[in-house]
TIMI-2910 file (N, C-alpha, C, CB; in pm, 1 decimal, decimal comma, always signed):
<rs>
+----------+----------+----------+----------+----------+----------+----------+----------+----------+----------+----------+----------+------+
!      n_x !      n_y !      n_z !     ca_x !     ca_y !     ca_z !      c_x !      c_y !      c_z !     cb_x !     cb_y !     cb_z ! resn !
+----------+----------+----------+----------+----------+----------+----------+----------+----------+----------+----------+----------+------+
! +12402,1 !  +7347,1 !  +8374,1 ! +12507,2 !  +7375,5 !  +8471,0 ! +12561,0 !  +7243,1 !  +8524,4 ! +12454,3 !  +7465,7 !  +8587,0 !  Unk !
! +12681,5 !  +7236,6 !  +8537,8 ! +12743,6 !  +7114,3 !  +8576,8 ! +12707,3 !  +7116,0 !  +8709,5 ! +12893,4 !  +7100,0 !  +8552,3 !  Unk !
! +12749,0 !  +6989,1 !  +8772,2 ! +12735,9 !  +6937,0 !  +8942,1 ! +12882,0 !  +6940,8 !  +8935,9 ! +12651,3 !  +6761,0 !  +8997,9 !  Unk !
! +12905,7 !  +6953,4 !  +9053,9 ! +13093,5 !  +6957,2 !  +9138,6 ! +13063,4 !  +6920,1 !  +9287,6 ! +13194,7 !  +7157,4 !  +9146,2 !  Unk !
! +13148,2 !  +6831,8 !  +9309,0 ! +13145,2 !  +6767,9 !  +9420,9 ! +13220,5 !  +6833,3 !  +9514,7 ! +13180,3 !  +6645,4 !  +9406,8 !  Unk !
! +13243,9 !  +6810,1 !  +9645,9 ! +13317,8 !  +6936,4 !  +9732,4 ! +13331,4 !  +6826,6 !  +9878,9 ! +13189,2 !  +7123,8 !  +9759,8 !  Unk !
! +13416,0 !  +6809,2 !  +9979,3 ! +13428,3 !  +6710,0 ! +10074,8 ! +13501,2 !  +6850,0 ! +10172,5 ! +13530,3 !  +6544,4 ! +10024,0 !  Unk !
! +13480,3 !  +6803,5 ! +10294,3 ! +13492,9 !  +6861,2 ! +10394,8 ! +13610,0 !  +6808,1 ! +10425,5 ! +13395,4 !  +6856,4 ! +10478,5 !  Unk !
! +13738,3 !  +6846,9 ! +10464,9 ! +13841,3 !  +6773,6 ! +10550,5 ! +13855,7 !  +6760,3 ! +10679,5 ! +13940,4 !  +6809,4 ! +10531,1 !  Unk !
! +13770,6 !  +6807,6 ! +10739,2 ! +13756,8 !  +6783,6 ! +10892,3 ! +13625,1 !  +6693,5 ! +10892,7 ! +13739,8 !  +6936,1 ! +10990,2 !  Unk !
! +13500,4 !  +6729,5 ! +10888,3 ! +13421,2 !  +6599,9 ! +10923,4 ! +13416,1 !  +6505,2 ! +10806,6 ! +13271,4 !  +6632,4 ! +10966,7 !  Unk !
! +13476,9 !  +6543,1 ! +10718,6 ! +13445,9 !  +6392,6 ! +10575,7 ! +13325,7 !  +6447,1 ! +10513,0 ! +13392,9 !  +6188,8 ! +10643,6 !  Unk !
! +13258,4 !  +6518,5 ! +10564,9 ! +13119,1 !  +6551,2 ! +10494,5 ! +13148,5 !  +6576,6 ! +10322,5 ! +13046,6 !  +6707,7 ! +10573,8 !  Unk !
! +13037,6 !  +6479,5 ! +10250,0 ! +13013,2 !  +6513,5 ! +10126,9 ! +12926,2 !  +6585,4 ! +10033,1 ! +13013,5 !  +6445,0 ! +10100,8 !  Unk !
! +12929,0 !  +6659,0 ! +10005,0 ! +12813,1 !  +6748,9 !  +9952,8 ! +12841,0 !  +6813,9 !  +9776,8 ! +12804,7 !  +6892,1 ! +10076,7 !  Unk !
! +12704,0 !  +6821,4 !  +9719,8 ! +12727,6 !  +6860,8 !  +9557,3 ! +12671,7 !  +6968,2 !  +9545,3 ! +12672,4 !  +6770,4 !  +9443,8 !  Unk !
! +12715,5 !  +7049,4 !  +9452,7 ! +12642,4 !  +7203,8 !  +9436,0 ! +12642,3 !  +7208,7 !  +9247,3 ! +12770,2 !  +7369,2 !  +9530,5 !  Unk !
! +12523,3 !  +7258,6 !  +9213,8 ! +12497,6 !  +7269,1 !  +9083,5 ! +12519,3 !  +7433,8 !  +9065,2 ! +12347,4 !  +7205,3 !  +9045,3 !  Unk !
! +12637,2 !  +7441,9 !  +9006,8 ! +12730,5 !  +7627,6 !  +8923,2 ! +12722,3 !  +7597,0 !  +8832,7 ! +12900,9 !  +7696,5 !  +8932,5 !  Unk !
! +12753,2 !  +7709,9 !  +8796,9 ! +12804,1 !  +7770,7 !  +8637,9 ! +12955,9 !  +7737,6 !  +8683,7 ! +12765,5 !  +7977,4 !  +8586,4 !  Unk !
! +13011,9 !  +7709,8 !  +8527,0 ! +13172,6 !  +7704,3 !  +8534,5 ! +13219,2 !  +7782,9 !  +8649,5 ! +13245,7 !  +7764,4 !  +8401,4 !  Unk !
! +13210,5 !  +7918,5 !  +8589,6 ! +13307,2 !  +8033,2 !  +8675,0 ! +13271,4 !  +8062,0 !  +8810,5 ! +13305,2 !  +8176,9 !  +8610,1 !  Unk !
! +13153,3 !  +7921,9 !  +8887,7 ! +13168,3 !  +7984,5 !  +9021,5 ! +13225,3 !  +7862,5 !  +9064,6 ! +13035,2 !  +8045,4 !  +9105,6 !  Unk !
! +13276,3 !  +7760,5 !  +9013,0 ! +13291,9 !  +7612,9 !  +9096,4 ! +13431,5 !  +7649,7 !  +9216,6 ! +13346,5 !  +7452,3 !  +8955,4 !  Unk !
! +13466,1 !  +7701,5 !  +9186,4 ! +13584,0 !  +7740,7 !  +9311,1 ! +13489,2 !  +7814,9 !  +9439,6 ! +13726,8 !  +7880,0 !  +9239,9 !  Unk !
! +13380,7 !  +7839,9 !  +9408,8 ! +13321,8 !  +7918,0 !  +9573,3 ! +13313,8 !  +7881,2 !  +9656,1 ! +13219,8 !  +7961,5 !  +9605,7 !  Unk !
! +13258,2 !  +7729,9 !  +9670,0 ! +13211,4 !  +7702,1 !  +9778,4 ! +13400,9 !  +7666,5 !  +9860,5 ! +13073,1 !  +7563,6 !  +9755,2 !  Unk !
! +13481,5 !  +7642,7 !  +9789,6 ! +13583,5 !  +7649,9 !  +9878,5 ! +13604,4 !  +7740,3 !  +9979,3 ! +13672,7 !  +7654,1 !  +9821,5 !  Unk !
! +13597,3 !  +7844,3 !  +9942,9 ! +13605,5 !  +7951,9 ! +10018,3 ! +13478,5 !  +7970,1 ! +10126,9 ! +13618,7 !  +8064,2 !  +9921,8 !  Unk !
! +13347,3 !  +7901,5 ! +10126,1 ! +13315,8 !  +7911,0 ! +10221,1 ! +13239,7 !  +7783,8 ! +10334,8 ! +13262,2 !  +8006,5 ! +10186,0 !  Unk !
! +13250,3 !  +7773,3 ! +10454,3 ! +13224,3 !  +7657,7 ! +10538,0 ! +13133,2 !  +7565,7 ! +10513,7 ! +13197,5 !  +7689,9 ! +10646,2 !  Unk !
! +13215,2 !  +7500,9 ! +10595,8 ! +13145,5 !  +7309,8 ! +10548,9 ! +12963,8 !  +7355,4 ! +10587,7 ! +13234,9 !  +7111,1 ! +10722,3 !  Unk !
! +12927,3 !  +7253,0 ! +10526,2 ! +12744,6 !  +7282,9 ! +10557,8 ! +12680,9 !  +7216,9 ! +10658,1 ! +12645,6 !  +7240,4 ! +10440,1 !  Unk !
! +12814,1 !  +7116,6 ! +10708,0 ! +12786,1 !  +7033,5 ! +10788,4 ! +12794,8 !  +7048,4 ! +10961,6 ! +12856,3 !  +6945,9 ! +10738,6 !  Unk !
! +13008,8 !  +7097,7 ! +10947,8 ! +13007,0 !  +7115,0 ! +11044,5 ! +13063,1 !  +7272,2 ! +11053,9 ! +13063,2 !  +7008,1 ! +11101,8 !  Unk !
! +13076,9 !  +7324,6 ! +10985,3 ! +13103,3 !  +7481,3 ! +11007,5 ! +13248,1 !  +7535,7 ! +10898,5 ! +13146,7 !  +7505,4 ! +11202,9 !  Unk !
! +13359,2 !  +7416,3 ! +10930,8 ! +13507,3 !  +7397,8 ! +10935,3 ! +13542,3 !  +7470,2 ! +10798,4 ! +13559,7 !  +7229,1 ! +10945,7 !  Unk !
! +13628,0 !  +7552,2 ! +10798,3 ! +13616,1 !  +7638,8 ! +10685,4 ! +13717,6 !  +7554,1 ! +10542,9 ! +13682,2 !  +7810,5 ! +10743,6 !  Unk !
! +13754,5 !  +7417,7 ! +10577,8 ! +13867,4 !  +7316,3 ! +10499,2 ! +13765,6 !  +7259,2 ! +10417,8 ! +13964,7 !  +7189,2 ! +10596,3 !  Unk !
! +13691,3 !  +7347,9 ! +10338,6 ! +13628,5 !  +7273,9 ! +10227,3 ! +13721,3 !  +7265,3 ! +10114,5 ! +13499,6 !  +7338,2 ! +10181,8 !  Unk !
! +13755,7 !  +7144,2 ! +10044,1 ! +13811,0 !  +7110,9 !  +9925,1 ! +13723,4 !  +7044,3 !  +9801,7 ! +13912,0 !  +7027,3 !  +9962,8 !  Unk !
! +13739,2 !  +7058,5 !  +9658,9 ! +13706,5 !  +7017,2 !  +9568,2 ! +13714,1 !  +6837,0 !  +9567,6 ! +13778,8 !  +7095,3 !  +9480,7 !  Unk !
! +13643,3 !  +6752,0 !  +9533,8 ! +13630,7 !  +6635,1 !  +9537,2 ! +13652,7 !  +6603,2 !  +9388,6 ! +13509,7 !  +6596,5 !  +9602,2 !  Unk !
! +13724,2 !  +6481,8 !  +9356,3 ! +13736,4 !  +6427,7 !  +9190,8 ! +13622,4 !  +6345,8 !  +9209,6 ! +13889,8 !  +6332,7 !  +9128,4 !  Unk !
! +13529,2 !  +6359,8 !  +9130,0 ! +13403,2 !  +6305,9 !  +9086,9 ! +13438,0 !  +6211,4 !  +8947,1 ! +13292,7 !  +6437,8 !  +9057,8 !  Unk !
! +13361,5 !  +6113,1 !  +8984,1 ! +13389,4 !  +6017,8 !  +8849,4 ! +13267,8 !  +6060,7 !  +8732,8 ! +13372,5 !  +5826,1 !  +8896,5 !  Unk !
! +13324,3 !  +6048,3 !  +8582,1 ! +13193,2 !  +6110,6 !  +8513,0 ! +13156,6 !  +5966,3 !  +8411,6 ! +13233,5 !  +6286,7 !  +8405,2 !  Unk !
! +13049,6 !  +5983,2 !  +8398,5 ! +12948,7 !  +5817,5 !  +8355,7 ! +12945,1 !  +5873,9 !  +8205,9 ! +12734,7 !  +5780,0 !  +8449,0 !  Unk !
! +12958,2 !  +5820,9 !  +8079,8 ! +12970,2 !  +5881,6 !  +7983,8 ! +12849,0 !  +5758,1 !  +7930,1 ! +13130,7 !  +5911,3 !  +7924,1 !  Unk !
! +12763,0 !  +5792,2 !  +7814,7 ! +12685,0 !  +5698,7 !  +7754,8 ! +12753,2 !  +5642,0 !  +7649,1 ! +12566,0 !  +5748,2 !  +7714,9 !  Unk !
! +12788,4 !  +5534,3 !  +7628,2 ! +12872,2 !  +5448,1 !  +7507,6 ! +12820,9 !  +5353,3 !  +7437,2 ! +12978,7 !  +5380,0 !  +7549,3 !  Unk !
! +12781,4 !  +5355,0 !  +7266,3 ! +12708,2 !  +5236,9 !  +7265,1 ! +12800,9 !  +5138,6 !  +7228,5 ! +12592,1 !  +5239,2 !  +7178,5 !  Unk !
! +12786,5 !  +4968,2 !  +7270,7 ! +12887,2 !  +4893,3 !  +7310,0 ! +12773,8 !  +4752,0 !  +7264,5 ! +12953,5 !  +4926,6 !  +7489,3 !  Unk !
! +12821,9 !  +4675,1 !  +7212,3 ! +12782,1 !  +4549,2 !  +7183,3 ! +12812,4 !  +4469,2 !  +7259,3 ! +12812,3 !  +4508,5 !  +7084,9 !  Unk !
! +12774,2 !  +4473,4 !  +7412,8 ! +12853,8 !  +4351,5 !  +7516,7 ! +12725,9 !  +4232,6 !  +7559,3 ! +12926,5 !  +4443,7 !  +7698,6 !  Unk !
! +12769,1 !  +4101,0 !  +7547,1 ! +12670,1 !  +4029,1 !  +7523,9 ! +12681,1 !  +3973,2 !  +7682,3 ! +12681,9 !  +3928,6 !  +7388,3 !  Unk !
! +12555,6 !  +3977,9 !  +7724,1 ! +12520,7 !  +3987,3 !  +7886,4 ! +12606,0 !  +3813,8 !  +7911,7 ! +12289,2 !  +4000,7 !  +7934,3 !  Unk !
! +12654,2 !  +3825,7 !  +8030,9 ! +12691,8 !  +3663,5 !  +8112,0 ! +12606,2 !  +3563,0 !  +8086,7 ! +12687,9 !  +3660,6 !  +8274,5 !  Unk !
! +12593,3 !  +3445,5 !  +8096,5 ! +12516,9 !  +3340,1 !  +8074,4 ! +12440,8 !  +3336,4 !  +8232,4 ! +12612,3 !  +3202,1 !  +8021,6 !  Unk !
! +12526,2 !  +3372,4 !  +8362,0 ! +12497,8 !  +3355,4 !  +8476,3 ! +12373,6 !  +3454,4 !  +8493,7 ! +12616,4 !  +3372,0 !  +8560,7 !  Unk !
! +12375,4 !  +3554,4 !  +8408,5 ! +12268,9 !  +3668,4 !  +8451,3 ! +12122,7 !  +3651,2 !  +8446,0 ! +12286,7 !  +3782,1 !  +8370,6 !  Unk !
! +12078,3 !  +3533,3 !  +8332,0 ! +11996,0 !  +3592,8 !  +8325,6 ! +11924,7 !  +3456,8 !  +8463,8 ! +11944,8 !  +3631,2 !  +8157,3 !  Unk !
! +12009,3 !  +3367,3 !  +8444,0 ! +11981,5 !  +3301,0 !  +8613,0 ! +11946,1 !  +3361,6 !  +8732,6 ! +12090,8 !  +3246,0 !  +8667,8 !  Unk !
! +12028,3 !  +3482,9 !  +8730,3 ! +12035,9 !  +3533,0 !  +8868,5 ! +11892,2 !  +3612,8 !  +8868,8 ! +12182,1 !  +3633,9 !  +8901,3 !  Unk !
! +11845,8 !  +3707,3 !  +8729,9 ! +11750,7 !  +3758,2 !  +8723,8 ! +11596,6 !  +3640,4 !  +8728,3 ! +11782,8 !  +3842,8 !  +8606,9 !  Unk !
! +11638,0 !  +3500,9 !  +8694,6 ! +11495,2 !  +3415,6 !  +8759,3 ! +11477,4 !  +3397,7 !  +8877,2 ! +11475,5 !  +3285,2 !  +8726,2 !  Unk !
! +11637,0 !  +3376,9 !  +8933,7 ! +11623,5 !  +3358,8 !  +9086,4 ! +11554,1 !  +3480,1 !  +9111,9 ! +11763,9 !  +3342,5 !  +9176,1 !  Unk !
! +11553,0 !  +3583,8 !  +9084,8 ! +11471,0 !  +3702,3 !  +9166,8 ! +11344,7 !  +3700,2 !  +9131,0 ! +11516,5 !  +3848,1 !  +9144,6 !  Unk !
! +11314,6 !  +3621,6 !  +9046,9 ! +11139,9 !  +3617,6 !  +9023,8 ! +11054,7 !  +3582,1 !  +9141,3 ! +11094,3 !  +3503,4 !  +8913,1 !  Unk !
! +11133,6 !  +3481,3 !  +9275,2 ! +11086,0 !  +3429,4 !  +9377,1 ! +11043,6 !  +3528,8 !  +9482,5 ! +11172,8 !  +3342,1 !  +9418,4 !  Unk !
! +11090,8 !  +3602,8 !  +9461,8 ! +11079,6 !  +3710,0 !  +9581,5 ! +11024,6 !  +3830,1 !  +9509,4 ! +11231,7 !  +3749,0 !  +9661,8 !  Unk !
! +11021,2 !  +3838,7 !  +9385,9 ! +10965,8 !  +4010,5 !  +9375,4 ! +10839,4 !  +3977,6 !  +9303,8 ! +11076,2 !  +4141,2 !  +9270,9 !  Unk !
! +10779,8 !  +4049,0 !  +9315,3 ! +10625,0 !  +4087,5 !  +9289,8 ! +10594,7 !  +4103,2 !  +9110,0 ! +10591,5 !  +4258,6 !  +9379,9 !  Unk !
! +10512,3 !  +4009,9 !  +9101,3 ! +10479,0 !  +3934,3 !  +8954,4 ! +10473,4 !  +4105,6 !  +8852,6 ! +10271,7 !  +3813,8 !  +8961,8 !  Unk !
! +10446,3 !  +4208,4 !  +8893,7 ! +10421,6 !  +4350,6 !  +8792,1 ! +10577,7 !  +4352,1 !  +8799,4 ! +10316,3 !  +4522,0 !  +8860,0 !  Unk !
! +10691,2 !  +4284,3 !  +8854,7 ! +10834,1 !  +4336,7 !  +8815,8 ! +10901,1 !  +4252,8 !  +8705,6 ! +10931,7 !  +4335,2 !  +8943,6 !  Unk !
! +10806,8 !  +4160,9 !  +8681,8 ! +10869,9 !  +4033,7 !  +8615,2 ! +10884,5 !  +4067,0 !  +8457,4 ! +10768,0 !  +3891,0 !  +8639,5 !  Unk !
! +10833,1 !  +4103,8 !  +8397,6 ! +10832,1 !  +4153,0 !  +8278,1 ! +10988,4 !  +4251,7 !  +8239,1 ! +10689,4 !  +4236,8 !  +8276,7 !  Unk !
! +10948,6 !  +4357,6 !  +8376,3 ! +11121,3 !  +4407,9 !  +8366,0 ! +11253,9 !  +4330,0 !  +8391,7 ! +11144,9 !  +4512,3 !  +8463,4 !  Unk !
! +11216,5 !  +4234,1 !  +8462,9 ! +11319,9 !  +4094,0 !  +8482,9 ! +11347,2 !  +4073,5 !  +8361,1 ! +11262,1 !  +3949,0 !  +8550,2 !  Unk !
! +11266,6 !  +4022,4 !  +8322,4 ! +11287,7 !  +3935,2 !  +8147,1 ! +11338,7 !  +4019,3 !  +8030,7 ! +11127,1 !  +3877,9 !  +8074,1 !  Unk !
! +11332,7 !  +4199,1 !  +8033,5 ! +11377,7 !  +4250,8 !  +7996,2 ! +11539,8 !  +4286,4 !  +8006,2 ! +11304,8 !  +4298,7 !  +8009,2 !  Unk !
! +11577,8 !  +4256,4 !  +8092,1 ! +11676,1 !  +4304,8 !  +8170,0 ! +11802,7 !  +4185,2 !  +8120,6 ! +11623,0 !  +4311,3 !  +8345,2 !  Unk !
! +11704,6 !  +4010,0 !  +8128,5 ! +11803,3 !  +3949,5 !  +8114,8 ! +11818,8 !  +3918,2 !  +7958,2 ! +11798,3 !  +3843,2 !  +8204,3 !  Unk !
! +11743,2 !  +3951,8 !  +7896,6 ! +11734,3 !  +3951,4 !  +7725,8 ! +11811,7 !  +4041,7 !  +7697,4 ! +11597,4 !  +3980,9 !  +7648,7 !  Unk !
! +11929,3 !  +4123,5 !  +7725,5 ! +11985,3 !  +4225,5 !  +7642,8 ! +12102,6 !  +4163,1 !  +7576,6 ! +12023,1 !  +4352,1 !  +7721,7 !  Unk !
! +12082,0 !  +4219,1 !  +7471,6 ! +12226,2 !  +4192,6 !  +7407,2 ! +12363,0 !  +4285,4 !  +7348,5 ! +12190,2 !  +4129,3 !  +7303,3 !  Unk !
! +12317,0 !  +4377,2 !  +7441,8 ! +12440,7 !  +4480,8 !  +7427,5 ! +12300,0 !  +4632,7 !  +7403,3 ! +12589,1 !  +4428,3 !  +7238,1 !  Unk !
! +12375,0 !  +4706,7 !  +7422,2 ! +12323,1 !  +4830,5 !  +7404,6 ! +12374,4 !  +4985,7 !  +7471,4 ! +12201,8 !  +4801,9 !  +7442,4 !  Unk !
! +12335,5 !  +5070,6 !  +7576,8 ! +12415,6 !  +5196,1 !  +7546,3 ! +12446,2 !  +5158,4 !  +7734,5 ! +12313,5 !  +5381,0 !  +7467,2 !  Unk !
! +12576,1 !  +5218,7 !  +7747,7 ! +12607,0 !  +5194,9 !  +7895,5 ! +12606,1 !  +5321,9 !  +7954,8 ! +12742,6 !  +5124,1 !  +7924,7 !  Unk !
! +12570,3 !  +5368,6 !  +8101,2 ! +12622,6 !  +5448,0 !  +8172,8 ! +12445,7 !  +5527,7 !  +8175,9 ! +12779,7 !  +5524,7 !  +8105,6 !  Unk !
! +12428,2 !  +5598,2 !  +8246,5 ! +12296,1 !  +5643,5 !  +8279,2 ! +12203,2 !  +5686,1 !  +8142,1 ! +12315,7 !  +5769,4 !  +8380,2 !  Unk !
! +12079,1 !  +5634,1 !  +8176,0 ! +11958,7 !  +5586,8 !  +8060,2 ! +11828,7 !  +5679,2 !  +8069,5 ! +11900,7 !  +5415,7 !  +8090,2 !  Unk !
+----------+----------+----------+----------+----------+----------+----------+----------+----------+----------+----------+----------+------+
</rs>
């Protein structure tokens, strides 16, 4: 079931609800969760697509990832070094 995003026009409130296609229009029809206000509207949600992409990381990065060796805790370091060794691979949530 997809997620659909939904914003309140009176308090701004943001909120997501997981439907089936044919109910994503409901929650319009009924009040904010927040503050009551019955001006719930549909929100454009951005969608993260996985792409595989050959992009060869900045030269600055993998700097920035030693500079963080100073401050984070030696069991993270390994994922550091992972992180700044990439040389392209799949983008958008993993």
């Amino acid at each position: 079931m997809p997620l659909y995003g939904y914003y309140c026009d009176s308090c701004k409130c943001q909120f997501d609800r997981l439907l089936k296609m044919d109910e994503r229009d409901t929650p319009i029809g009924e009040p904010c969760p927040e503050c009551g206000a019955d001006e719930v509207s549909k929100a454009i949600n951005k969608t993260v697509m996985g792409v595989d992409a050959k992009v060869k990381t900045p030269s600055w990065f993998k700097d920035k990832m030693d500079s963080m060796k100073e401050y984070t805790p030696k069991r993270f370091h390994n994922n550091l070094d992972r992180a700044a060794n990439r040389s392209g691979g799949r983008l958008g949530p993993q």
